[in-house]
N, C-alpha and C positions, 0 to 999 in steps of 0.2 A: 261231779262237775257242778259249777257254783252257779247259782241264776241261770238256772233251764228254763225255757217256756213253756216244753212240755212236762208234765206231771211222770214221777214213775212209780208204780204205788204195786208193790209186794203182793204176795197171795193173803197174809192174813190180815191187810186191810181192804181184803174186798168183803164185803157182808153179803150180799147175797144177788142171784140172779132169781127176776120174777116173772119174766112173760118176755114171746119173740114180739119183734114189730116186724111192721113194713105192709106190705098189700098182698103179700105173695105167699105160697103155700111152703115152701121152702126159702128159709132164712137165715142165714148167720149172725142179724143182728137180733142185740137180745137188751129188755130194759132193767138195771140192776139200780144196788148201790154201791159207795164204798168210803171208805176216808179219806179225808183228805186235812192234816191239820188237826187234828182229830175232831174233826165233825163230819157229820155222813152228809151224803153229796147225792141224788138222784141222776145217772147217768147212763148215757146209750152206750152199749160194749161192741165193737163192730167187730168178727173172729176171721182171719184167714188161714187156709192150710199152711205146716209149715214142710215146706221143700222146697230143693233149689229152684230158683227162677219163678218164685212166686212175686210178685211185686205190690201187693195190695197191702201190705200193711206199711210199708217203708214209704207207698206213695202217700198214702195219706198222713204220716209223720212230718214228708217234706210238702205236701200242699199246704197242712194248718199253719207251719211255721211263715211259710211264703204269703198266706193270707195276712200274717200280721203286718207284714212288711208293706203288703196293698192295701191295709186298712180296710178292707171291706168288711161287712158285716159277718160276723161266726159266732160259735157257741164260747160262751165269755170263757173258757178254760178246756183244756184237751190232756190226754196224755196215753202213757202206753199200760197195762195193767195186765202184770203173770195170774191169771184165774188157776184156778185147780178144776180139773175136768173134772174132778165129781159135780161139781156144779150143773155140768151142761149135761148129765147125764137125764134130768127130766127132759129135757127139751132135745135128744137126741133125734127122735123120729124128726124133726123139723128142720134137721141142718144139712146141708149139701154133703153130697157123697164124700168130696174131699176131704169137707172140713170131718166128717164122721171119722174117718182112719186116723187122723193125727187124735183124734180124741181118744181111739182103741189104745194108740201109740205112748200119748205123753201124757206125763203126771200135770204139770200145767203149760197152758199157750197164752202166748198176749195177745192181748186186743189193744185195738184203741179205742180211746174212751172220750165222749162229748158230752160236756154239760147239758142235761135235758134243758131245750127251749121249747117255754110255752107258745102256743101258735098254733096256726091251721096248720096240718101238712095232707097236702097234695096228694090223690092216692092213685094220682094217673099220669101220662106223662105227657099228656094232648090239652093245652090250652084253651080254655072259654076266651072268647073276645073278652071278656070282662076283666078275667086275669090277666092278659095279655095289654091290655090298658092299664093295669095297677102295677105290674113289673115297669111298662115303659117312666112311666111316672116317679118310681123309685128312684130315692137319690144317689145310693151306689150302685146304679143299672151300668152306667159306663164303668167304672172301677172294676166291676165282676166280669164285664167280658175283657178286661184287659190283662187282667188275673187268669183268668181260665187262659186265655192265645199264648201268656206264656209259659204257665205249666200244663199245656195241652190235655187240658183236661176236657174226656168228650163225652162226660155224663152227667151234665150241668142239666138233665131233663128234670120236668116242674115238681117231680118226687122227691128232687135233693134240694127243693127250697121250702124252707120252712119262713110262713107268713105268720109277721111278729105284729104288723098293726097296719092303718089304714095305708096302701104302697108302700109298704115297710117289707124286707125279707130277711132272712140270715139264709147264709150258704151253709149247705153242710155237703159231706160226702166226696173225696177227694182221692178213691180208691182207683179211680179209671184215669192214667195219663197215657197221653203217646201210645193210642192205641185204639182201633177203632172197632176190634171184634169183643164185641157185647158179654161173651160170654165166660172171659177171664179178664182181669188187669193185667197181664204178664208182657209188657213191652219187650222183643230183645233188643239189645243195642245194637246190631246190624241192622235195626229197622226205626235208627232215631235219625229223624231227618231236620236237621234244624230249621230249613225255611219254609217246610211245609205249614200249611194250613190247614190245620186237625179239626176233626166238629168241633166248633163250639157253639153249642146248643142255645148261650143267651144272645150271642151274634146274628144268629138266623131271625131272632124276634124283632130286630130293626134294621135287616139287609135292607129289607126293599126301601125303606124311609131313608138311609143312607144313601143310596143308589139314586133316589130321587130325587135328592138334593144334598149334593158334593160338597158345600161348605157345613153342613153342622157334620160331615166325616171327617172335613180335615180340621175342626174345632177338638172333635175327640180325641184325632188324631197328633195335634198340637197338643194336648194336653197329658196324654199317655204320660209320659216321662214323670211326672207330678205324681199318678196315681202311685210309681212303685220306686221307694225312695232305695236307699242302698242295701245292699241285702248280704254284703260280706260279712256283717256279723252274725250272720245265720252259722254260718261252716263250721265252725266249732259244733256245735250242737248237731248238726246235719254228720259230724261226722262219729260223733257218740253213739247216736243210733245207728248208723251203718257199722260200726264195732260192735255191740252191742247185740244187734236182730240179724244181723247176715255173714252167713258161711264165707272163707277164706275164697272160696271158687267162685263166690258171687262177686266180691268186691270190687272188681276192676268194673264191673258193667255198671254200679253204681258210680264209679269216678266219669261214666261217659255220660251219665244221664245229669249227673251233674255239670257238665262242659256243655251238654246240651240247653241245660238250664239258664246257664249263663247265657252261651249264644243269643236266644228267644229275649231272652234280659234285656241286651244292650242292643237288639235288633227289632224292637218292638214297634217304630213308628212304621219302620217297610212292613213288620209282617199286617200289622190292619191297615194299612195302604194296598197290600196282596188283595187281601181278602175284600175290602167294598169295593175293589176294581178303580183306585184312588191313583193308580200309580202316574207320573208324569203330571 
């Protein structure tokens, strides 16, 4: 496919995997390199299991694409990348039960992949007052919660933002949509509600300031439509990857999450008029 946004880069241009990240004892993200162009590229590998009704790798295909569409801040380049498990075999003690079988299982699994951004990252998901005044301050603070309401993303917590300079952020981490239990991405589509109002984690950070004064809500509010311009030219590419990364029996669940997506799209000024209680 001609002029993709995301990357899709073979087993023998990945060079190597060096060390897991993140704060936690068990991790599936991991920091490598690989080519690109052919020049090596410093970049974060994020690995999901592969079985039916996993969603974590396909949500974050279609969060990054939909971020470019919001313009909000991300890591300047992404994509998807076939590893060979012998790679992850040093780092096996450290990967989720899951992701360890598909490792037993398969010769290579994709990840997706984000340009490493230099920056503070976060290694908690609880707010200092101090941070919490350099996010408000941030010039895509409204952009990213309008982004997140409509790909219901409900793990926008301070560990998936990476702090690039003074009130500055880039979003990263787009694994968790339509779906509020912590402890898999896996939405099913019997349980996508389009007018619901899903955590979003950077909206809680200025409920009460909205709440307190209704015209800088309906200014955001006024303005939503601005932050996320048309996003038909996505589909093509959104649907590469679903050919691509998802089994025949998964596919129709992905054409709902995409009708969902749409919905939240073209319904965005009701759904944050929902949510700061704006309505009427």
């Amino acid at each position: 496919m001609d002029k993709m946004i995301l990357k899709e880069v073979m087993p023998n241009d990945v060079e190597r995997i060096t060390r897991t990240v993140k704060n936690d004892p068990m991790s599936n993200v991991l920091m490598g390199s690989l080519l690109l162009n052919n020049k090596s590229q410093s970049v974060y590998f994020k690995f999901y299991p592969i079985q039916l009704g996993n969603r974590g790798l396909l949500n974050e295909v279609i969060g990054y694409l939909y971020g470019t569409v919001s313009n909000v801040s991300q890591p300047e380049f992404a994509g998807v990348a076939f590893v060979s498990t012998d790679m992850l075999n040093p780092f096996y003690n450290s990967l989720t039960e899951d992701l360890k079988k598909s490792v037993q299982q398969e010769k290579h699994l994709p990840a997706f992949f984000t340009k490493n951004v230099p920056g503070y990252h976060y290694k908690y998901n609880v707010l200092t007052d101090k941070q919490r005044k350099e996010i408000l301050k941030w010039s895509d603070f409204n952009k990213a919660i309008v982004f997140d309401e409509i790909i219901a993303n409900t793990d926008r917590y301070p560990r998936n933002l990476i702090q690039t300079g003074s009130n500055q952020f880039c979003l990263i981490d787009n694994g968790f949509l339509a779906t509020e239990n912590n402890s898999h991405p896996n939405w099913k589509s019997s349980q996508l509600y389009r007018e619901r109002n899903y955590e979003n984690q950077l909206a809680l950070i200025n409920q009460a300031e909205i709440q307190a004064d209704a015209r800088k809500g309906n200014r955001m509010i006024a303005a939503a439509d601005e932050y996320f311009l048309s996003y038909n030219h996505l589909l093509p590419e959104i649907e590469y990857w679903i050919d691509l990364l998802i089994e025949d029996a998964d596919k129709q669940d992905w054409r709902e999450f995409l009708d969902f997506l749409e919905y939240r799209t073209n319904s965005i000024n009701s759904l944050l008029s929902n949510r700061y209680g704006l309505l009427g």
